[in-house]
Residue frames as qw, qx, qy, qz and C-alpha x, y, z in Angstrom:
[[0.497, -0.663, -0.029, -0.560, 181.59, 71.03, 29.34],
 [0.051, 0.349, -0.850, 0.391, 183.05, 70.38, 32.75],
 [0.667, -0.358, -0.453, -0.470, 181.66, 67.55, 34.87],
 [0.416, -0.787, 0.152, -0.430, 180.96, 67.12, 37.93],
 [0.846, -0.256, -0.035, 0.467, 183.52, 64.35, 39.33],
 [0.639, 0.250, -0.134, 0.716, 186.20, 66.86, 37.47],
 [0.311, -0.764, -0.184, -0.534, 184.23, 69.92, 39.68],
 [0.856, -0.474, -0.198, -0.060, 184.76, 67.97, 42.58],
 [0.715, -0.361, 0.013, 0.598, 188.04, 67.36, 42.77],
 [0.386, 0.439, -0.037, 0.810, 188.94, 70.68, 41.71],
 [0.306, -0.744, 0.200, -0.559, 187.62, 72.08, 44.35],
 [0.891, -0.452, 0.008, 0.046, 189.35, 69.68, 46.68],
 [0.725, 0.228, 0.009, 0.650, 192.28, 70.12, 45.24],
 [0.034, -0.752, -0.134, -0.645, 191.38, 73.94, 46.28],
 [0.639, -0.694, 0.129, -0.306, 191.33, 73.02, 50.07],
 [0.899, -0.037, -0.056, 0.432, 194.55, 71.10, 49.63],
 [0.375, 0.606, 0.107, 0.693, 196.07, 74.06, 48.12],
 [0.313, -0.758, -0.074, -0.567, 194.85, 76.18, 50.83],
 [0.804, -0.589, 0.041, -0.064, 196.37, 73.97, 53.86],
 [0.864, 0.070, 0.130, 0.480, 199.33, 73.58, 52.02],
 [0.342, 0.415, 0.105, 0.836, 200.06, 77.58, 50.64],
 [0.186, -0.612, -0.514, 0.572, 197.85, 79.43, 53.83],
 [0.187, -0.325, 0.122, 0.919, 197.92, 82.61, 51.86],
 [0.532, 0.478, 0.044, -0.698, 195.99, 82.81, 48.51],
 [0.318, 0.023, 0.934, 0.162, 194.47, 80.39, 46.64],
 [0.613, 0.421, 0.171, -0.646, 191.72, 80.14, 43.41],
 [0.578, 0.115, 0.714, 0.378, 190.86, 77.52, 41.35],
 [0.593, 0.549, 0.502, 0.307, 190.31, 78.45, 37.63],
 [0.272, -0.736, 0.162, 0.598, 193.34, 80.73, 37.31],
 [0.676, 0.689, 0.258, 0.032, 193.70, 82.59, 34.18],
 [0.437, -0.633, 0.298, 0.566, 197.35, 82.85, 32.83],
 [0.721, 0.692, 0.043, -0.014, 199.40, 83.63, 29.52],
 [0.692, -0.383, 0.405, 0.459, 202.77, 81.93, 28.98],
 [0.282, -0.208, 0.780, 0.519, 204.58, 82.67, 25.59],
 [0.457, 0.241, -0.087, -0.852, 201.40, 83.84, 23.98],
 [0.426, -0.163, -0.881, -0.128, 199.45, 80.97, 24.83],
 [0.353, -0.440, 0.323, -0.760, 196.31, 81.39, 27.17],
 [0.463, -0.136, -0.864, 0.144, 195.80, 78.38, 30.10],
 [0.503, -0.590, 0.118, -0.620, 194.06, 78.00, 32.84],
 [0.186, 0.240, -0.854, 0.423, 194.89, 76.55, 36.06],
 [0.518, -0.499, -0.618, -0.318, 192.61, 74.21, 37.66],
 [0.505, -0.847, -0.119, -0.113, 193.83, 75.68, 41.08],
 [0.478, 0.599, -0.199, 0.610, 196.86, 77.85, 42.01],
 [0.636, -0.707, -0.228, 0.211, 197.98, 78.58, 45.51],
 [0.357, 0.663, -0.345, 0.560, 200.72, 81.38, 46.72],
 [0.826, -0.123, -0.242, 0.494, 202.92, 81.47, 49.12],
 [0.334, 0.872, 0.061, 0.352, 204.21, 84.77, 50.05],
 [0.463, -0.799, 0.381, 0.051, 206.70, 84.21, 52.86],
 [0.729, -0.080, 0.518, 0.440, 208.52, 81.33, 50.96],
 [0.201, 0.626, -0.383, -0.649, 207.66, 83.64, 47.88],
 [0.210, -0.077, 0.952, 0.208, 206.45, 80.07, 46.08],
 [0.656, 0.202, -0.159, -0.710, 203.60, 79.34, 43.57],
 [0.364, -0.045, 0.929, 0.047, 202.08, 75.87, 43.28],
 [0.605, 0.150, -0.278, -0.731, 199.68, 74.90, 40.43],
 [0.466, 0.105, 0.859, -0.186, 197.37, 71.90, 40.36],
 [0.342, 0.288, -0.524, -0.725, 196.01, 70.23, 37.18],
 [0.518, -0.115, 0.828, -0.178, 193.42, 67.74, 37.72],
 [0.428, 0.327, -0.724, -0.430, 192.85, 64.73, 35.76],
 [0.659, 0.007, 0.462, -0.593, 190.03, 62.25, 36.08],
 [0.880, 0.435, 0.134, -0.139, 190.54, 59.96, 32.81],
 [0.602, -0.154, 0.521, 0.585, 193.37, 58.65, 31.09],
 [0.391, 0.716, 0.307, 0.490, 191.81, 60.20, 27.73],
 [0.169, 0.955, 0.039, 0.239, 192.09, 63.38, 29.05],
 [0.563, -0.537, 0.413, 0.474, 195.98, 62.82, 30.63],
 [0.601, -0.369, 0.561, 0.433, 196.80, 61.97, 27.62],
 [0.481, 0.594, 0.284, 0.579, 195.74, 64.27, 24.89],
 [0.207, -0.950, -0.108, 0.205, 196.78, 67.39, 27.16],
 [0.674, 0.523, 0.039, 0.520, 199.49, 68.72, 25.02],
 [0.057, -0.877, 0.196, -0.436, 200.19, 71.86, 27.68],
 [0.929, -0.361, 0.051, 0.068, 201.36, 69.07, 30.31],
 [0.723, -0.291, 0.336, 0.528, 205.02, 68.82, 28.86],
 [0.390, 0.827, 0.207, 0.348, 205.12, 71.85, 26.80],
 [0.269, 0.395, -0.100, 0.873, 207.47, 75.01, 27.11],
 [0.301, -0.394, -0.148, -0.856, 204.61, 76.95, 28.12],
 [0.642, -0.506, -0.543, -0.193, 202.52, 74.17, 30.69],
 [0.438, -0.828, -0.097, -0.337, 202.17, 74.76, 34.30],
 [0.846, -0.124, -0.110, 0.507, 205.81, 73.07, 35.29],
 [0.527, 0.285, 0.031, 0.800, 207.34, 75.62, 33.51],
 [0.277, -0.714, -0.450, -0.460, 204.73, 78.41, 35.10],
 [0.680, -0.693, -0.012, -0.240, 205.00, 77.70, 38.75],
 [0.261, -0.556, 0.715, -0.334, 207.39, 76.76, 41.54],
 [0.206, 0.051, 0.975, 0.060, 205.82, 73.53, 41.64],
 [0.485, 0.098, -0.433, -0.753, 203.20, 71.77, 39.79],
 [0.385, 0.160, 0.891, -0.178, 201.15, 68.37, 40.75],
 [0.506, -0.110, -0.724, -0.456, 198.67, 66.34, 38.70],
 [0.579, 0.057, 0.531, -0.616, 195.30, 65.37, 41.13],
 [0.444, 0.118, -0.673, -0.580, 193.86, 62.11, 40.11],
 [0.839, -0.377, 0.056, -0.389, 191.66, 59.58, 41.63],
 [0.589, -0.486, 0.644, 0.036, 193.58, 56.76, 43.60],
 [0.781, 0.094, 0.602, 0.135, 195.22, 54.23, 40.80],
 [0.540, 0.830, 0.053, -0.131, 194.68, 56.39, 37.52],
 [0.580, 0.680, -0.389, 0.223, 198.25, 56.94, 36.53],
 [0.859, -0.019, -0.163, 0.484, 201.99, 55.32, 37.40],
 [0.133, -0.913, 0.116, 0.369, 203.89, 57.73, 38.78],
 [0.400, -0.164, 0.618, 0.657, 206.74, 56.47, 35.73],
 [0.371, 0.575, 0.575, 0.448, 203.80, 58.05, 33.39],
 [0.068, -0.949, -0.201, 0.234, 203.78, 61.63, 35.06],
 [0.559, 0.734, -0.008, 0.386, 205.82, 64.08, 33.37],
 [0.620, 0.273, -0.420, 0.603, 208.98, 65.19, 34.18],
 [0.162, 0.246, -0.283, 0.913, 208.89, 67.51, 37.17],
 [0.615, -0.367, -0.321, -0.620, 205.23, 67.12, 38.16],
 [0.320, -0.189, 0.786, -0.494, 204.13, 66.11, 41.21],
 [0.481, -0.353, -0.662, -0.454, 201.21, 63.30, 41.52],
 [0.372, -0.010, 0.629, -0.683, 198.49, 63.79, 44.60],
 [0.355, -0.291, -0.859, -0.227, 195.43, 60.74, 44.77],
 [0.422, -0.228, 0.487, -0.730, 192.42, 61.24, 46.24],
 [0.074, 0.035, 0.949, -0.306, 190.03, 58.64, 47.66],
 [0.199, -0.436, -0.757, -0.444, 186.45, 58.14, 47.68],
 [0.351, -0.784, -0.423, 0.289, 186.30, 59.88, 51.44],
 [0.106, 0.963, -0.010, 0.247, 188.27, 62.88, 50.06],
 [0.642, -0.580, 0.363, 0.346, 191.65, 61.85, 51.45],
 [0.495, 0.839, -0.205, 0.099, 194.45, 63.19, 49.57],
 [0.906, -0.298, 0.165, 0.250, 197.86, 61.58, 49.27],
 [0.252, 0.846, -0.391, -0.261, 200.66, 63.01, 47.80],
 [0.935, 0.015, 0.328, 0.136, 202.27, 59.79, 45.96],
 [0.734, 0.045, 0.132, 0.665, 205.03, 61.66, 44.20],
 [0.400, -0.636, -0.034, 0.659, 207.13, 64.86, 45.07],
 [0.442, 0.885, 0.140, 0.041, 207.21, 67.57, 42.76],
 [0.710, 0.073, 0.043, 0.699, 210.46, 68.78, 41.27],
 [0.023, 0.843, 0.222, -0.490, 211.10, 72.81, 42.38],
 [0.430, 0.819, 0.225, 0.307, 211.10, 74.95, 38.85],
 [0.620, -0.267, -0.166, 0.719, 214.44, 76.86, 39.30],
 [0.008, -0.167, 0.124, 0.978, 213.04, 79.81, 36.93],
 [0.292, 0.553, 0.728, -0.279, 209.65, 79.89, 36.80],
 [0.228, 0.267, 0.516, 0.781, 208.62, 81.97, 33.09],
 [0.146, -0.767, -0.317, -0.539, 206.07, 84.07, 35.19],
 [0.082, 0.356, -0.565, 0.740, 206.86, 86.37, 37.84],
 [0.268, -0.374, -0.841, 0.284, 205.39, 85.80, 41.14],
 [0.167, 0.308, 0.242, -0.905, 203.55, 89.28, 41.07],
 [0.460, 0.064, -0.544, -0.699, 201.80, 88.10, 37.94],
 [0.359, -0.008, -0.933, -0.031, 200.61, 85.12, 39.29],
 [0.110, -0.333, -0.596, 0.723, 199.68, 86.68, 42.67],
 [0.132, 0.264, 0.014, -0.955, 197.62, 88.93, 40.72],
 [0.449, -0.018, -0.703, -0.551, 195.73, 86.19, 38.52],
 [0.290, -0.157, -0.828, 0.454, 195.61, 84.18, 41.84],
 [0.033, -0.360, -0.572, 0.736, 193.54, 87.14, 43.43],
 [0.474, 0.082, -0.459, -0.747, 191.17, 88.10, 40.07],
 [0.574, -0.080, -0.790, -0.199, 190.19, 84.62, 40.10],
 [0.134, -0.380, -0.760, 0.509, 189.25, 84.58, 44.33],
 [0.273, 0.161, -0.071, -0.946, 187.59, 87.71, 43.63],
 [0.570, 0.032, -0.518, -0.637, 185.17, 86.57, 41.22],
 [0.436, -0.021, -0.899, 0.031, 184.66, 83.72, 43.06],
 [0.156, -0.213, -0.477, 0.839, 183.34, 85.69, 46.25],
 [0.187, 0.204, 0.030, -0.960, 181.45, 87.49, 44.37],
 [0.562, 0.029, -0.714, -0.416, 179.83, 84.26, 43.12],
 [0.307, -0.261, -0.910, 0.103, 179.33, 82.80, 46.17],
 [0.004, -0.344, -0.477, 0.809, 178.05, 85.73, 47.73],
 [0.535, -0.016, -0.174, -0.827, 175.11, 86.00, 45.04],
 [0.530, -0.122, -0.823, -0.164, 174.31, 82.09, 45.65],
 [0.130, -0.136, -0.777, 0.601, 173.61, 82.91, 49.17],
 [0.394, 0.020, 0.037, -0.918, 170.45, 84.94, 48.20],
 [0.723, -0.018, -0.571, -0.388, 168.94, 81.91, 46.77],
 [0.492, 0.138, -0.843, 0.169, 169.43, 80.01, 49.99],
 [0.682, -0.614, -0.237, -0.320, 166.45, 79.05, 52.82],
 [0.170, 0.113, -0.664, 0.719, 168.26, 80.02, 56.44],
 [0.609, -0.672, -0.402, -0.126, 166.03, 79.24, 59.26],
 [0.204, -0.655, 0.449, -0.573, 169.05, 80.31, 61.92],
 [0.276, -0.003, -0.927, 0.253, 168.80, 77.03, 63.44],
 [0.501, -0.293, 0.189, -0.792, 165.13, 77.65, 64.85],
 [0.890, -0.071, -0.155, -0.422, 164.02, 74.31, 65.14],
 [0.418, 0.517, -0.715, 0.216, 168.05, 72.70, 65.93],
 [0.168, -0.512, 0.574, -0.617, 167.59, 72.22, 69.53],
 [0.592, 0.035, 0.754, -0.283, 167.35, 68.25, 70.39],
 [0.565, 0.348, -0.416, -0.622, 166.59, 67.95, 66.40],
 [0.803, 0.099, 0.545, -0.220, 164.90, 64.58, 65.74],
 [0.776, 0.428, 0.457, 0.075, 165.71, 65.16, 61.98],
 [0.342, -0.607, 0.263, 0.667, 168.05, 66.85, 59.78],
 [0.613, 0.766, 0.153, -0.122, 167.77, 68.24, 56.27],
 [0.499, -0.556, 0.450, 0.489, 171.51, 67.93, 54.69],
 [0.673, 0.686, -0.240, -0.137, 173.28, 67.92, 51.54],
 [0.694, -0.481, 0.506, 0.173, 175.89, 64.91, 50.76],
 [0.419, 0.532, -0.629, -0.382, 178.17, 64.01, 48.39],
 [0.973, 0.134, 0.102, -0.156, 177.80, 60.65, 47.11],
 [0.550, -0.496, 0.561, 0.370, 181.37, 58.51, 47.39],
 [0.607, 0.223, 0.664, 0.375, 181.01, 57.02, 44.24],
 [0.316, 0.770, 0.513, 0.211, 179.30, 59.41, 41.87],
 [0.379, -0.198, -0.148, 0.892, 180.15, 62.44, 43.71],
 [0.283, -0.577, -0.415, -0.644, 176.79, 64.24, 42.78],
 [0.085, -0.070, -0.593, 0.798, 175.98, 66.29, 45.75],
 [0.333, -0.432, -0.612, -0.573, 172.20, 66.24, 46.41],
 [0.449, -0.343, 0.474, -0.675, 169.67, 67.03, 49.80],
 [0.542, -0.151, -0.797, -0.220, 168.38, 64.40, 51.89],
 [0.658, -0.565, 0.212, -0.451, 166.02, 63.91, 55.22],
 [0.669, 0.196, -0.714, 0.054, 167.44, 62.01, 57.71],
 [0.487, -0.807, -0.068, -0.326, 167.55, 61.53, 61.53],
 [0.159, -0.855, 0.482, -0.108, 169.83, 62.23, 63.70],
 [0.384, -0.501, 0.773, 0.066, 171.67, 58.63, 64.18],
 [0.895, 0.403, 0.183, 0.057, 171.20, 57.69, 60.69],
 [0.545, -0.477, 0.546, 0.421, 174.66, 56.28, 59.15],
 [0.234, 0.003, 0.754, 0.614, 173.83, 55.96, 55.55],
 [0.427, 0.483, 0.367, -0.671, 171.70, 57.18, 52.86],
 [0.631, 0.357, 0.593, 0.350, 170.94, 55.52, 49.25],
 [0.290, -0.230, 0.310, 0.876, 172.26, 57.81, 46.81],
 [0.514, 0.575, 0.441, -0.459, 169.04, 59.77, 44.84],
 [0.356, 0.542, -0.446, -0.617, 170.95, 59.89, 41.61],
 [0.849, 0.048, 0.255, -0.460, 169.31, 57.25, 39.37],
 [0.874, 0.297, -0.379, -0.071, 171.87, 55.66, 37.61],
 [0.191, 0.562, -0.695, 0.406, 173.98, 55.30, 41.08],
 [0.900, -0.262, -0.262, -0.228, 171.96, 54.15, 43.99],
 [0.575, 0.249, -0.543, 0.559, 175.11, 54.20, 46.42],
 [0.414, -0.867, -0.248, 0.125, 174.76, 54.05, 50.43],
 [0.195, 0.745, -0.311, 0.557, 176.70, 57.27, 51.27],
 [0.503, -0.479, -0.567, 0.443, 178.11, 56.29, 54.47],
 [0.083, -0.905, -0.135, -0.395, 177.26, 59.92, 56.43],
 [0.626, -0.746, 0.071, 0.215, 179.75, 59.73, 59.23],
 [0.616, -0.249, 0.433, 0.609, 182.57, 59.66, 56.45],
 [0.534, 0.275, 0.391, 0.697, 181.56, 61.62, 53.78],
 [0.194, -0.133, -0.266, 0.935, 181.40, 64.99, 53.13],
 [0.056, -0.542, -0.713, -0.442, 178.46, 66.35, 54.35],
 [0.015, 0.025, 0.307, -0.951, 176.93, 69.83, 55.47],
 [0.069, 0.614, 0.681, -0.392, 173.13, 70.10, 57.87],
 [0.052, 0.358, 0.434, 0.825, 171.14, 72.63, 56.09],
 [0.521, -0.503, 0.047, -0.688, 168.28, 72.69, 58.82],
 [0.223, -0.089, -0.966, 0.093, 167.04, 70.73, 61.55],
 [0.636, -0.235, -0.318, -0.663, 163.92, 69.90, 62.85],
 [0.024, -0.030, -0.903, 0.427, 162.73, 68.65, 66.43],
 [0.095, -0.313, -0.900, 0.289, 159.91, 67.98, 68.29],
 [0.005, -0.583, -0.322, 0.746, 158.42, 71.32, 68.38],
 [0.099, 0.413, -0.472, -0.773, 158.61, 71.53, 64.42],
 [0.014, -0.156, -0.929, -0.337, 156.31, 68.39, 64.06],
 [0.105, -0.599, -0.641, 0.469, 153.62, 69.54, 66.81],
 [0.154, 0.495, -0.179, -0.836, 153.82, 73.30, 64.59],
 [0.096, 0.165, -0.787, -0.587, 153.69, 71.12, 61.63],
 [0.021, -0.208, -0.978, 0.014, 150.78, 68.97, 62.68],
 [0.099, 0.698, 0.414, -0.576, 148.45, 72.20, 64.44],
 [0.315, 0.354, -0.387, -0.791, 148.72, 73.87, 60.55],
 [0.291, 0.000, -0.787, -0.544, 147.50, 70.63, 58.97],
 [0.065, -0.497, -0.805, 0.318, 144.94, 69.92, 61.77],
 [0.119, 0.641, 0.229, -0.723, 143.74, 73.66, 61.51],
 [0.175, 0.219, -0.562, -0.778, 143.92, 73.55, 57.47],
 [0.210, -0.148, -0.887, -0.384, 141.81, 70.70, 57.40],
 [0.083, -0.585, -0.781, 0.203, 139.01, 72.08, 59.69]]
């Protein structure tokens, strides 16, 4: 089962992908090399250079280093135009990446580095129409995923925004990377992480974090005239 650090930075590795290939981009791309079936943790086209990039990320040394599809015939070198490994900052040497592979690090604020150049695949063992076509299956579905998650989500429209005293958000925790809600007010800088075995201040001006509501002055005085009126 996937977890969430390796969640994480695949989908960062998704908004790399996306600043880097403008065109079309989805993580968990489903391909088949040499009757073998892989999946890409996030694939990106290109369609004026005519270039495919895959990304494979890798959070652990255990799992670098029983991935057998990495330096295979069939892995994602041989696949794509280029390829990169995504790992946190330090994890591997770049004298341990496989041949041709690129190596991008991210950070604890979500800064990505690119610490060693991929080599370009002169014949790539899938056309670029196949790809393009897995590439767009795989956004697809995805869309169609995020657009049912929105039903489930409380929009106010920003009724209460104006001058907000307080803000209802969702951050990711540097360390942990568990993304959770928290109250806060407006020129708070940090919040103690709610997961219990972490307990990390998130600094808020640096990580990544997205307002869900706010709440001013007018929302307490609404708030107060229900519980004054409930209780008489």
């Amino acid at each position: 089962m996937e977890g969430p650090l390796h969640k994480y930075f695949k989908q960062q590795s998704l908004y790399w992908l996306k600043n880097k290939m403008t065109d079309l981009c989805a993580n968990e791309v489903k391909l088949y090399a040499r009757r073998k079936k892989l999946k890409a943790d996030a694939l990106g086209i290109n369609f004026k250079r005519k270039e495919s990039r895959i990304i494979e990320v890798k959070i652990s040394r255990e799992d670098f280093l029983r991935d057998e599809v990495l330096a295979a015939s069939y892995g994602y070198h041989a696949i794509a135009d280029y390829a990169y490994l995504m790992t946190p900052v330090g994890l591997l040497s770049k004298e341990e990446i496989p041949i041709g592979y690129g190596l991008l690090e991210m950070d604890e604020f979500d800064t990505i580095k690119v610490r060693r150049n991929p080599t370009r695949n002169p014949k790539p063992i899938l056309k670029l129409d196949t790809l393009v076509k897995r590439t767009a299956r795989a956004a697809t579905n995805a869309v169609l995923f995020q657009e049912l998650t929105k039903e489930n989500k409380d929009l106010t429209d920003g009724a209460f925004s104006k001058e907000a005293l307080a803000h209802l958000v969702r951050a990711t925790c540097t360390l942990c990377k568990k993304r959770k809600m928290y109250l806060i007010h407006s020129r708070q800088e940090f919040v103690v992480c709610e997961s219990r075995t972490c307990k990390n201040d998130i600094p808020l001006l640096k990580a990544r974090v997205h307002t869900m509501t706010s709440y001013n002055e007018n929302f307490l005085n609404e708030l107060e005239d229900l519980i004054r009126n409930k209780m008489t």
